[in-house]
N, C-alpha and C positions, 0 to 999 in steps of 0.2 A: 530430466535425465538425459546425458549424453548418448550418442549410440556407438557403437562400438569401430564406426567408421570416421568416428570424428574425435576421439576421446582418446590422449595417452596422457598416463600418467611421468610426469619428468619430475624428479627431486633433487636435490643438491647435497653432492658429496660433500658438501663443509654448508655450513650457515649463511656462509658469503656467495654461495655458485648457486645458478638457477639454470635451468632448461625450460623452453616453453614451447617445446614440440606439439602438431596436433599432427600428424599425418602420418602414414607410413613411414612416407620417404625422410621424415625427421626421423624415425626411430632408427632406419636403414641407416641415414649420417651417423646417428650415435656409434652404432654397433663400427660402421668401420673409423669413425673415431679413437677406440677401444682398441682397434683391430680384432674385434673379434669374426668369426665366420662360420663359425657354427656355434651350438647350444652344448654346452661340456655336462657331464655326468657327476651329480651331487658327492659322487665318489672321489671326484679329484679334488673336492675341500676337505678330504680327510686325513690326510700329511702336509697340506702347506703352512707353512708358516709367513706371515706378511700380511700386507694389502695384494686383493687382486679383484680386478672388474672381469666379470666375467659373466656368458647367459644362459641362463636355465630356460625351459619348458615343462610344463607339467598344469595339474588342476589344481586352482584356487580352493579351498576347501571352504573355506572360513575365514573369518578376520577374530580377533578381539581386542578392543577398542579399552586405551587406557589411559587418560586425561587426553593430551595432543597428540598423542602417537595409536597406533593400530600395528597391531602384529596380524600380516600375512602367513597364514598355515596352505602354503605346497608341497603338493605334492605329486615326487617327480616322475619321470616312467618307467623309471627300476623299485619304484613303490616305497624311497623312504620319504620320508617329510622333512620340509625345508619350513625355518620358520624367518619371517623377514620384518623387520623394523620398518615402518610406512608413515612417514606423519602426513598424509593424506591417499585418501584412495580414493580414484574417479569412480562416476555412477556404474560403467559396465564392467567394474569388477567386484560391485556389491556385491551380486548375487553367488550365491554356491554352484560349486563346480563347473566354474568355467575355466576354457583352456585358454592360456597365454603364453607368451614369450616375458622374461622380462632380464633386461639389464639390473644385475646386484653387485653390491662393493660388498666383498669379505675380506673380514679381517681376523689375524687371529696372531695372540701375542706370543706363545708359547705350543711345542706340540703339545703340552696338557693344559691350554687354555680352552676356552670355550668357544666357536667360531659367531662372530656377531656380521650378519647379516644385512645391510640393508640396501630398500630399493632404489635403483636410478631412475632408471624406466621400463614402463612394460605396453607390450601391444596385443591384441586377438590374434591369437595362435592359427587359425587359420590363412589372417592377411598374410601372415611372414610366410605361413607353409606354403600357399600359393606360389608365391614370388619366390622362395627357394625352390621351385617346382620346377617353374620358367629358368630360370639355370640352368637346374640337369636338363633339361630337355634341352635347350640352346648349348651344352655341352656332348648332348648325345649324338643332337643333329651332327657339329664338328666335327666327332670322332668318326663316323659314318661317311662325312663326304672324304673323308680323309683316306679310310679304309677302302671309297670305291676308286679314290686318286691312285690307287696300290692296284688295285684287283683289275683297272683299267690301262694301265699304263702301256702294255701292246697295242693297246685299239689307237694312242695316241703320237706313237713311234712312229707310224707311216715305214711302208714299206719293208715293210718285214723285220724295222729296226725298232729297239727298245728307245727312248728317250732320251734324251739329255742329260748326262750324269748328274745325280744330286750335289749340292752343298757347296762351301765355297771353299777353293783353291788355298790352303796354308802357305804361311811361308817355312820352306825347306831345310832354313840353314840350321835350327837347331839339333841337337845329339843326342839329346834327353828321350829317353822311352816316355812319349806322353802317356796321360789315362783316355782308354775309350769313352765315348759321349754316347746315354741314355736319354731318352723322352718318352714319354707314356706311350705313343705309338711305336718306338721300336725296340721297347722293351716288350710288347706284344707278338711281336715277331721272334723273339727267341725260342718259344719251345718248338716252333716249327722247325728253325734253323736244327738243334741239337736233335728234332726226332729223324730226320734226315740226316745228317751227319754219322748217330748211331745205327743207322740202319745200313750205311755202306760200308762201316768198321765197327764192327759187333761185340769188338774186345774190348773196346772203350766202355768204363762206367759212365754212369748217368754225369754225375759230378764233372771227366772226362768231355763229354762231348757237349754238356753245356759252356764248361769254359771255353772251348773250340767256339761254339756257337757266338758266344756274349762280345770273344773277342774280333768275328768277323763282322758281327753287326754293329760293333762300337767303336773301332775304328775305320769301317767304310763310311759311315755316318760324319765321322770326324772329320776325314780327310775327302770328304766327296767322292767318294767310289760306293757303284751299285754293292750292297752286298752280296747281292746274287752272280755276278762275275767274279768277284774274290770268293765266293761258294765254288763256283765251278775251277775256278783254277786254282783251287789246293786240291782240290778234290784229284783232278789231271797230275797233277805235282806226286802227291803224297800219299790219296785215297785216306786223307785225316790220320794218319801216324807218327805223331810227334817225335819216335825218335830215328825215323828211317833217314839214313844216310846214304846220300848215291857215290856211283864208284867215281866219279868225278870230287866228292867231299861235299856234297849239296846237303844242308842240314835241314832237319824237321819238314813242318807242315807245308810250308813255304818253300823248301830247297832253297837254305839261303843261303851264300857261299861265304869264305872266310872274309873276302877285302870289304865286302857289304856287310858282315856283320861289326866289322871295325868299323866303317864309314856311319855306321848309325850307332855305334856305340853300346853295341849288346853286351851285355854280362854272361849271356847263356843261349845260343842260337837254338837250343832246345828246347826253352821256356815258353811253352804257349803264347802270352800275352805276348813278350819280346818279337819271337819271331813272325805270327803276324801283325803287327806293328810294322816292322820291317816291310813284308807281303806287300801290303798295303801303301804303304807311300814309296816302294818301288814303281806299283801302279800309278799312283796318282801323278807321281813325275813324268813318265812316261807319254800319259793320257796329254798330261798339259804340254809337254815336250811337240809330241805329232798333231795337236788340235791346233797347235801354232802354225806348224808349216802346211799343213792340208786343209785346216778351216772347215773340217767336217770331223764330228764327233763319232761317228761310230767309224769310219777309217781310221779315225786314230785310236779307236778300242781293240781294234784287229793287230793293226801293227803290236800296240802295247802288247797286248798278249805275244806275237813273235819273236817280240824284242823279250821278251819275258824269258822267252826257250832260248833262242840264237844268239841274242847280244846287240848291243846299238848296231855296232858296226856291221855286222849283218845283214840286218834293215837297212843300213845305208849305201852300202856295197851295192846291195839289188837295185838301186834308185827306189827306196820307201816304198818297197812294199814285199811281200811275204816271202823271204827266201825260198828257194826251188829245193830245200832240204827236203826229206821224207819223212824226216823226222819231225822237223817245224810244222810243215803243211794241215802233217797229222793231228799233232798238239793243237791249232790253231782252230780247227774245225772241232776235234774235241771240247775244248774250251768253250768256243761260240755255242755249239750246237746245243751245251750243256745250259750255257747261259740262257739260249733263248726258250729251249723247255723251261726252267724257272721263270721267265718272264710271260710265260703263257703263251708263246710267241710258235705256229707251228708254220717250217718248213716245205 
């Protein structure tokens, strides 16, 4: 008798195809062969119609054995029973109740046809659990160093400066409102964003200040800007009030003004997602603008923020660096000082 570390069963989807797999790492080739990647629930063969490979888990019960074929009785771990076409079954799935993985072709001709099952291949349920085991955990590790790359990022800024802006520099010329960019990791970071957001503008519904949130963290993401400095400077801007208008015409969350809202091609400088859109690769030009002529990233974070309140010319007038407004000055140290509370960053 085979053991269970040496033994898989391979059958052929037609009379002509054979597999002659003995190892895990054959069965692992099969499965992404398949493309499968996980084990689906014997529920999802109860509306399809077609051929489809696809892999179950559960305990062998029984076989019953009928000239050259054996019918496999599984069962799966929502508790209904799968019955499966075999015309051979290895030694370590003789016995009753053992647990496996296996590779099955269903087919089924009509939704009131009957669904005809049979097996490709199958392996001990524990090898596969294992090894999907080592995954999540080499996935949890990632997530983790990832989270402490976030939680650490003051400790790596040096001198009291946050880091090097993320992401990479777009190109500017197009007009289109693009869509913000999500990823498992800063999709994580939104309910933070929105519980702070709501909590400095209390009018805002939940709905409200997650769209606030999604849209800071998805277009800083996009266009390489901290979200946590477009946090602070809407917040300086606007305090999150999407329709407040200053006495100069400065619209929304952003305070974006009329020839910038034509230059990026808004439909509604009011519109959440639009206006920081806007927000945000005003920043981002900016940043790239002054990291060019200064060649130091957090100088040109500062300036950007000034030029953000004053105006280029502003900034250029003084010789690049923070006009002698009172107004600026203020704005500027607000922003920052705001930023680097968010970056854990203490003064």
């Amino acid at each position: 008798m085979r053991t269970a570390h040496t033994a898989l069963l391979a059958l052929a989807l037609s009379p002509c195809l054979a597999f002659s797999q003995s190892s895990l790492e054959d069965y692992l080739k099969l499965r992404k062969q398949y493309g499968i990647s996980q084990s689906a629930s014997t529920a999802a063969l109860d509306t399809f119609v077609g051929d489809r490979v696809i892999e179950v888990q559960g305990v062998v019960r029984g076989a019953i054995s009928s000239g050259k074929e054996t019918t496999l009785i599984l069962v799966n771990p929502d508790g209904r029973d799968l019955y499966l076409t075999a015309p051979k079954v290895p030694g370590w799935m003789e016995s009753s109740n053992v647990a496996a993985r296996l590779i099955i072709r269903a087919s089924r001709a009509s939704e009131l046809s009957m669904i005809e099952s049979t097996l490709v291949a199958a392996w001990p349920e524990g090898d596969v659990a294992a090894y999907e085991g080592k995954l999540k955990a080499a996935a949890e590790a990632k997530r983790i160093a990832a989270a402490k790359r976030t939680t650490t990022v003051a400790s790596r800024g040096g001198n009291g400066r946050p880091p090097s802006l993320p992401g990479t520099i777009p190109s500017m010329a197009t007009k289109s409102v693009d869509a913000p960019v999500f990823t498992a990791e800063t999709e994580a970071m939104v309910p933070k964003y929105t519980s702070y957001i709501k909590s400095v503008n209390k009018k805002l519904s939940d709905a409200e200040a997650d769209q606030i949130a999604r849209a800071i963290v998805g277009y800083g993401v996009r266009y390489g800007v901290d979200p946590r400095l477009v946090l602070a400077l809407v917040q300086a801007e606007s305090d999150f009030r999407p329709a407040t208008t200053s006495h100069k015409g400065a619209m929304g969350l952003g305070q974006i003004m009329q020839d910038e809202k034509e230059r990026f091609g808004l439909s509604d400088a009011y519109n959440t997602d639009q206006n920081l859109y806007a927000t945000v690769r005003l920043l981002r030009e900016d940043i790239e603008k002054y990291s060019k002529t200064h060649g130091d990233t957090w100088d040109a974070l500062i300036l950007s923020v000034a030029s953000y309140n004053a105006g280029h010319g502003a900034v250029k007038k003084y010789g690049y660096t923070v006009p002698p407004y009172k107004e600026t000055q203020n704005y500027v140290r607000k922003v920052i000082a705001a930023y680097k509370a968010f970056c854990g960053i203490k003064d």
